[in-house]
N, CA, C and O atoms as CSV, one atom per row, in Angstrom:
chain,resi,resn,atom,element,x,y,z
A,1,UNK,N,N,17.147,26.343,72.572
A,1,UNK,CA,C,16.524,27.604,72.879
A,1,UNK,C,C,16.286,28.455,71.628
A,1,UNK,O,O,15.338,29.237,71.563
A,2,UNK,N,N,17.182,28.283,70.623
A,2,UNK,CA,C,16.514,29.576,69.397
A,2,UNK,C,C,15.859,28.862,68.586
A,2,UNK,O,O,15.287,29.612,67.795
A,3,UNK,N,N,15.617,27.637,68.343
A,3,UNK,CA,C,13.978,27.239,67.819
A,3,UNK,C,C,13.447,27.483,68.351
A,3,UNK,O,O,12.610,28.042,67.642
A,4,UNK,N,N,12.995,27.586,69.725
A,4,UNK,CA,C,11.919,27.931,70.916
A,4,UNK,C,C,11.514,29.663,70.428
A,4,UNK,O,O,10.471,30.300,70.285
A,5,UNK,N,N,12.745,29.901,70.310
A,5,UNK,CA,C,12.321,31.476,69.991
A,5,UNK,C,C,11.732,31.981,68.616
A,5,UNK,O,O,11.078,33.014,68.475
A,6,UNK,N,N,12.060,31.115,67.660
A,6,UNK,CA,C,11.990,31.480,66.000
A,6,UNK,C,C,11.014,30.916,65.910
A,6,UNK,O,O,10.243,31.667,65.312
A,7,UNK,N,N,10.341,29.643,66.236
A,7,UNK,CA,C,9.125,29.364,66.505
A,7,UNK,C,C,7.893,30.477,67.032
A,7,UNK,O,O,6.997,31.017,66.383
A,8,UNK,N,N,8.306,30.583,68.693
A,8,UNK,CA,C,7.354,31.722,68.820
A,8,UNK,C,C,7.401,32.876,68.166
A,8,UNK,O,O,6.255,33.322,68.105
A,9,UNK,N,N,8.217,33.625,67.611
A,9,UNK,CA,C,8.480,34.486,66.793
A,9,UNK,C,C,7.682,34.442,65.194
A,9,UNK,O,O,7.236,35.319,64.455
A,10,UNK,N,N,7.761,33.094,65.123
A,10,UNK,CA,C,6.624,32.612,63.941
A,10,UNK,C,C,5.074,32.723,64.030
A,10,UNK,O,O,4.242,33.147,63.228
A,11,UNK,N,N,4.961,32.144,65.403
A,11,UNK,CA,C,3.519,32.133,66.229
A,11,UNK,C,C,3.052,33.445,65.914
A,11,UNK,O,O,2.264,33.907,65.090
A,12,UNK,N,N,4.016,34.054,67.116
A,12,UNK,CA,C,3.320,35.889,66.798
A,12,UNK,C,C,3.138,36.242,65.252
A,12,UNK,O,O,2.128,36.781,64.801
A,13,UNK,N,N,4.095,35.918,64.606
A,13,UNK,CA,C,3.971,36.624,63.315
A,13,UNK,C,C,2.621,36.384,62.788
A,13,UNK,O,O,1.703,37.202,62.730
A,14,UNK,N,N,2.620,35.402,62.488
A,14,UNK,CA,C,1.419,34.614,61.919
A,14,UNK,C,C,-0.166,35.158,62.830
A,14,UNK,O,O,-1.242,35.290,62.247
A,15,UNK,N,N,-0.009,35.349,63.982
A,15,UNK,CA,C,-1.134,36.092,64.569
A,15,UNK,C,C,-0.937,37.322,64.286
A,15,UNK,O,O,-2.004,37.746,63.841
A,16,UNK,N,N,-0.141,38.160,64.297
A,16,UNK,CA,C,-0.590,39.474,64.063
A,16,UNK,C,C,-1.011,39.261,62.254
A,16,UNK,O,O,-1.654,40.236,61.867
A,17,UNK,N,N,-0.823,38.436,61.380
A,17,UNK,CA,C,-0.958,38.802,60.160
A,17,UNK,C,C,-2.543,38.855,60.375
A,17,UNK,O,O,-3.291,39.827,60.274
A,18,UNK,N,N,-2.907,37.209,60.779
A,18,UNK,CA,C,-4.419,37.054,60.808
A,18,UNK,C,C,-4.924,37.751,61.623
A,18,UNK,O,O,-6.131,37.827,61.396
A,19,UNK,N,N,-4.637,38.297,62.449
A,19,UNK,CA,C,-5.481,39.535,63.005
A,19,UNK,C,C,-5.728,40.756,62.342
A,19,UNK,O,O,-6.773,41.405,62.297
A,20,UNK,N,N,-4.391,41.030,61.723
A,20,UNK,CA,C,-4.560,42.771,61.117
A,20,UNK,C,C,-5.502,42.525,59.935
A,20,UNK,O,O,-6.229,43.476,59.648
A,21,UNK,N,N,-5.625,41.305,59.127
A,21,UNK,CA,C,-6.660,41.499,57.842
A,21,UNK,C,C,-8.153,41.560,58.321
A,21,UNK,O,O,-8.304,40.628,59.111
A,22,UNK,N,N,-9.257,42.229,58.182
A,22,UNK,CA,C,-10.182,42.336,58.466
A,22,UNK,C,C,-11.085,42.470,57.286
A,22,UNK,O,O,-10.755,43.318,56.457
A,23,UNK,N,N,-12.317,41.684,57.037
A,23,UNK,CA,C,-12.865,42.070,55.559
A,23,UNK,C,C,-14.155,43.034,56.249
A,23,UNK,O,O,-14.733,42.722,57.289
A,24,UNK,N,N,-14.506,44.444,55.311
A,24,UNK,CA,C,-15.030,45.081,55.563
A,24,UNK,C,C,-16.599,44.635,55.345
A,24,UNK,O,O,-16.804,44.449,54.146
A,25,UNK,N,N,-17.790,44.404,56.171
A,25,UNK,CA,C,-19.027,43.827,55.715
A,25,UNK,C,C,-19.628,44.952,55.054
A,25,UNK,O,O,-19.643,46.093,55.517
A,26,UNK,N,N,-20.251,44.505,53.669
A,26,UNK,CA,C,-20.379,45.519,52.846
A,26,UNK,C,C,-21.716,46.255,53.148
A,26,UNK,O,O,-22.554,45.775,53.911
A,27,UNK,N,N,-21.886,47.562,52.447
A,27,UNK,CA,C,-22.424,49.030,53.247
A,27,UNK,C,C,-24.318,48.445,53.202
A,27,UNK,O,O,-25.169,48.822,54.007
A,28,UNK,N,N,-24.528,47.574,52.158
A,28,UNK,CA,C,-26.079,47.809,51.581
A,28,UNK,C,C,-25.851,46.537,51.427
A,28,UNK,O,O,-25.155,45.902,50.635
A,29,UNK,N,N,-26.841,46.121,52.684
A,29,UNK,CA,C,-27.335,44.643,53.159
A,29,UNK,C,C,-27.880,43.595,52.201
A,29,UNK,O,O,-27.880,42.379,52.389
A,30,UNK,N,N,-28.630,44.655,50.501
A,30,UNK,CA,C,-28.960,44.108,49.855
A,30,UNK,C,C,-28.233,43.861,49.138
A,30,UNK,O,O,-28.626,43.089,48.264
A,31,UNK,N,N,-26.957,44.279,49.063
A,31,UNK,CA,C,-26.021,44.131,48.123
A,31,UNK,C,C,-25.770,42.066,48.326
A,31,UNK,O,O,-25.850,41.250,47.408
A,32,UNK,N,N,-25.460,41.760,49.874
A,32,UNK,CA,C,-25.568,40.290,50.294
A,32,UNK,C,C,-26.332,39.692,49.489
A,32,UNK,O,O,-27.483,40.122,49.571
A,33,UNK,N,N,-26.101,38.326,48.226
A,33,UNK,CA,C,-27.043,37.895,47.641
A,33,UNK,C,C,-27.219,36.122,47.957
A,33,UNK,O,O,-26.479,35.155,47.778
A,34,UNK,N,N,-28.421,36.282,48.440
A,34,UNK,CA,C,-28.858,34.639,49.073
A,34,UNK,C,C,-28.614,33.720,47.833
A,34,UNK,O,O,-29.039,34.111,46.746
A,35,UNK,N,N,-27.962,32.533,47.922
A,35,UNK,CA,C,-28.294,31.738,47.067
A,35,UNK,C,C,-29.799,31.657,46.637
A,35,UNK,O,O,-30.687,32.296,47.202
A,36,UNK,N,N,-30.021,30.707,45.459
A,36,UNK,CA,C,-31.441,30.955,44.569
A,36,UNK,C,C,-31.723,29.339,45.314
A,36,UNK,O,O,-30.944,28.672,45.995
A,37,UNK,N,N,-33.185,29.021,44.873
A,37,UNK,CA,C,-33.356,27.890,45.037
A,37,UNK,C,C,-32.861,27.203,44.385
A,37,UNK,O,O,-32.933,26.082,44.889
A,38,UNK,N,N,-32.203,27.187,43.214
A,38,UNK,CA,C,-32.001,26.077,42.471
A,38,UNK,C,C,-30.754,25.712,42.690
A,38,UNK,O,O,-30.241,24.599,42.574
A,39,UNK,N,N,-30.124,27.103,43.137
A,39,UNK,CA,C,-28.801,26.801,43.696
A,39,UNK,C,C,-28.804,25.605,45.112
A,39,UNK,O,O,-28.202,24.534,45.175
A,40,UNK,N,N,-29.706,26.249,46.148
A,40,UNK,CA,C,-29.702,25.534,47.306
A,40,UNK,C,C,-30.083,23.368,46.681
A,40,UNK,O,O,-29.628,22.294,47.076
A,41,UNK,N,N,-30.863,23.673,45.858
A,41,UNK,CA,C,-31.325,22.100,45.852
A,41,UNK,C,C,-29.862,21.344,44.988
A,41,UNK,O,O,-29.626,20.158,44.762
A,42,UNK,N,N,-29.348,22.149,44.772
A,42,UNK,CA,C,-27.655,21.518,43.682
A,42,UNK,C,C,-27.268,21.302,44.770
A,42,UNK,O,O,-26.894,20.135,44.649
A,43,UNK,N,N,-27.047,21.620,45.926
A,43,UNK,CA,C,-26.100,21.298,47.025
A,43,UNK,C,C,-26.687,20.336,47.573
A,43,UNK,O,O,-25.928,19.398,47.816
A,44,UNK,N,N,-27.795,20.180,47.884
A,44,UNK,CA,C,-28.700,18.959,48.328
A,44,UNK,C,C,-28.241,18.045,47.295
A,44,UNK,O,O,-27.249,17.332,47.444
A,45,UNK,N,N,-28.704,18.056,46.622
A,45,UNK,CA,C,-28.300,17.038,45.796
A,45,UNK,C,C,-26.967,16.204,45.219
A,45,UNK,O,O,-26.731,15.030,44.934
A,46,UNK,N,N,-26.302,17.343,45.207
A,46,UNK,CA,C,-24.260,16.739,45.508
A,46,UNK,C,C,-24.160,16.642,46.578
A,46,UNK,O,O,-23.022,16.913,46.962
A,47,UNK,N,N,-25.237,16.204,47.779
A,47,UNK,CA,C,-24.681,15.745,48.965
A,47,UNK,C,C,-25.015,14.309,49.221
A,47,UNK,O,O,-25.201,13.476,48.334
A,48,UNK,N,N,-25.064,14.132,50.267
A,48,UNK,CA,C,-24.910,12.611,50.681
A,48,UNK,C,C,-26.086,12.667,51.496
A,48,UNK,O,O,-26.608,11.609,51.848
A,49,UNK,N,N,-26.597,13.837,51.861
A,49,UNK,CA,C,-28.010,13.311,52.703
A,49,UNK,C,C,-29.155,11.906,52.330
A,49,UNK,O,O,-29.258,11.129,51.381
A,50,UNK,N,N,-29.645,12.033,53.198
A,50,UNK,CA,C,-31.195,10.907,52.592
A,50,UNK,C,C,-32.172,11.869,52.006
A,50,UNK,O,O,-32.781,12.698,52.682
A,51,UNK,N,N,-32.310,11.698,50.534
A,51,UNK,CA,C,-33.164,11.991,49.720
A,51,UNK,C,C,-32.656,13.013,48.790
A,51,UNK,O,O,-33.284,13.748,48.028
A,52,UNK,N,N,-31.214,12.895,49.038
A,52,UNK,CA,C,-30.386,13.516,47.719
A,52,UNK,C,C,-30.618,13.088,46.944
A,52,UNK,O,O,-31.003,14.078,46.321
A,53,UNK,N,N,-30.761,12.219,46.228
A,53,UNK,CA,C,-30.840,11.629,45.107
A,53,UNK,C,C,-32.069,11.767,44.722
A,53,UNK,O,O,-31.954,11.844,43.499
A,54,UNK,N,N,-33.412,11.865,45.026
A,54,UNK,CA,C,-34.441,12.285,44.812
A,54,UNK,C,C,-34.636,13.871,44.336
A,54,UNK,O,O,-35.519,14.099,43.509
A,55,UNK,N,N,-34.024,14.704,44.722
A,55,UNK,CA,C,-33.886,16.207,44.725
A,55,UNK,C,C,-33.041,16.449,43.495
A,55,UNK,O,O,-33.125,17.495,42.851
A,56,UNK,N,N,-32.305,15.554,43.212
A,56,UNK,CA,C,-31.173,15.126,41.628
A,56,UNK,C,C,-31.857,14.801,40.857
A,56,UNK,O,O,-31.581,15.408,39.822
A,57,UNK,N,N,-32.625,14.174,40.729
A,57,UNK,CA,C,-33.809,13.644,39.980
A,57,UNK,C,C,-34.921,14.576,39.832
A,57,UNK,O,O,-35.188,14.951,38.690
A,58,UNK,N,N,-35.684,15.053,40.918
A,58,UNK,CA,C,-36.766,16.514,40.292
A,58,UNK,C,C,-35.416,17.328,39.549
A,58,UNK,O,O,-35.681,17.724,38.414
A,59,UNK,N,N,-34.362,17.553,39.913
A,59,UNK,CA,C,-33.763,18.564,39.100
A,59,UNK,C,C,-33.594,18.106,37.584
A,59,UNK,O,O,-33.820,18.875,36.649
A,60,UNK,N,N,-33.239,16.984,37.446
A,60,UNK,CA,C,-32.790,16.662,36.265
A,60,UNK,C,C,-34.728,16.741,35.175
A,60,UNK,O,O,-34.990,17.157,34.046
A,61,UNK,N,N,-35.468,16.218,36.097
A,61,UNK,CA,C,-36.659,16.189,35.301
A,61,UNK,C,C,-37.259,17.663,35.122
A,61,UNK,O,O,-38.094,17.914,34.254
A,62,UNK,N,N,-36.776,18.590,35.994
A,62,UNK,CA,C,-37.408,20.213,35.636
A,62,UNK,C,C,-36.234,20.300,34.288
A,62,UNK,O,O,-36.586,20.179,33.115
A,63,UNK,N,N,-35.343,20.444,34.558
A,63,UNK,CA,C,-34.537,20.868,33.414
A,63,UNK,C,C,-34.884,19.815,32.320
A,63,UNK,O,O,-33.785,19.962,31.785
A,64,UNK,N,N,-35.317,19.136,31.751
A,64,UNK,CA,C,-35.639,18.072,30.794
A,64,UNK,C,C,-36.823,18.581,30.470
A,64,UNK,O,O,-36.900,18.832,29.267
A,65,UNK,N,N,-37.896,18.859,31.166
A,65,UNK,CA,C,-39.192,19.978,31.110
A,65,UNK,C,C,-38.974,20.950,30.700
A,65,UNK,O,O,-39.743,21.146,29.759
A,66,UNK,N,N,-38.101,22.042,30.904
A,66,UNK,CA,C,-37.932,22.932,30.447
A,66,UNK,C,C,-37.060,23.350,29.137
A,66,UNK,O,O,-36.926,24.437,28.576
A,67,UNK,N,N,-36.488,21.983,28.854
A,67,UNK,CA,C,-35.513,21.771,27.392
A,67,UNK,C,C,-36.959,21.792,26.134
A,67,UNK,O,O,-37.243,22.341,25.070
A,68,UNK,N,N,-37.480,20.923,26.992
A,68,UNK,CA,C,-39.019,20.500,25.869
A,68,UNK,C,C,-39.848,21.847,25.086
A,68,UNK,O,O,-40.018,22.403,24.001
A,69,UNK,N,N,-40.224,21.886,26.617
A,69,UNK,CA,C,-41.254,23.290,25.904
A,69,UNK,C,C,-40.276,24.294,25.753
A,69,UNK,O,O,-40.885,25.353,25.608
A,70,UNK,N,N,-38.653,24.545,25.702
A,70,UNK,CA,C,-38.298,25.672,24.784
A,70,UNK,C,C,-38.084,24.908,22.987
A,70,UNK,O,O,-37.878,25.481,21.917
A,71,UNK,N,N,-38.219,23.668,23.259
A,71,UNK,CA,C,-37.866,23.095,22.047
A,71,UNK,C,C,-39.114,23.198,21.184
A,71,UNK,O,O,-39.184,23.269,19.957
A,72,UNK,N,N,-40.238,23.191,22.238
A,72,UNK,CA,C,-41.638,23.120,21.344
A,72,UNK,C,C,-41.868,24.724,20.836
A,72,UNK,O,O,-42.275,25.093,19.735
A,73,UNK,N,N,-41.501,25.503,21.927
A,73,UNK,CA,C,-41.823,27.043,21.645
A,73,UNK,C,C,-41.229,27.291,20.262
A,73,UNK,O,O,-41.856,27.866,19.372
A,74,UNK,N,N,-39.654,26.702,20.095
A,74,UNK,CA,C,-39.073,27.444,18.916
A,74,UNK,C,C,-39.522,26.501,17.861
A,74,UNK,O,O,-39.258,26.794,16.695
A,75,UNK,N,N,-40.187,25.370,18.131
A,75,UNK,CA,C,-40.305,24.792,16.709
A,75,UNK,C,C,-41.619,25.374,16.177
A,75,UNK,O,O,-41.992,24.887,15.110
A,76,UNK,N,N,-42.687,26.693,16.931
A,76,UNK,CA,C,-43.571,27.411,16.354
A,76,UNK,C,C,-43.471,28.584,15.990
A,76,UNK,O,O,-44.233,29.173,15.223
A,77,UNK,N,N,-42.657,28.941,16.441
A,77,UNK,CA,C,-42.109,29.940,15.446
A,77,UNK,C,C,-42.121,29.772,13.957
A,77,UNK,O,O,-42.336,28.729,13.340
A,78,UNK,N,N,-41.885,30.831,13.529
A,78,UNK,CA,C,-42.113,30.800,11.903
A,78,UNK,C,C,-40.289,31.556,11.648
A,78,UNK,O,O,-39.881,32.568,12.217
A,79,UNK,N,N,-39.801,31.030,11.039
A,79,UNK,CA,C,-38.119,31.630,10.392
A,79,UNK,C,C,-38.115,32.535,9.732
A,79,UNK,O,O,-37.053,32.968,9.284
């Protein structure tokens, strides 16, 4: 019988904790910030869906595109 009780006594505890914390949803809706696209296609792509690996691949080839022409931009520059 007093495990029965220290148990439920645990139960409750443990519910009133997770009940009393409440997170406040914040005041300015815009403050909420959506992931970006590039964010969303990283998750596609560390996933296991069909055609993850394709979506890993445009990513890797935009960023390889975009290594280039900053590489070409600064090599016209003048020092």
């Amino acid at each position: 019988m007093p495990l029965r009780r220290a148990l439920a006594a645990l139960l409750a505890a443990t519910s009133l904790a997770a009940c009393g914390t409440r997170e406040e949803p914040p005041a300015d809706p815009a403050a909420v910030r959506a992931p970006t696209q590039r964010q969303r296609d990283s998750v596609i792509a560390a996933s296991r869906l069909p055609g993850a690996h394709g979506v890993g691949s445009a990513l890797r080839a935009a960023d390889s595109a975009t290594a280039r022409a900053a590489l070409a931009e600064s090599a016209g520059r003048e020092p």
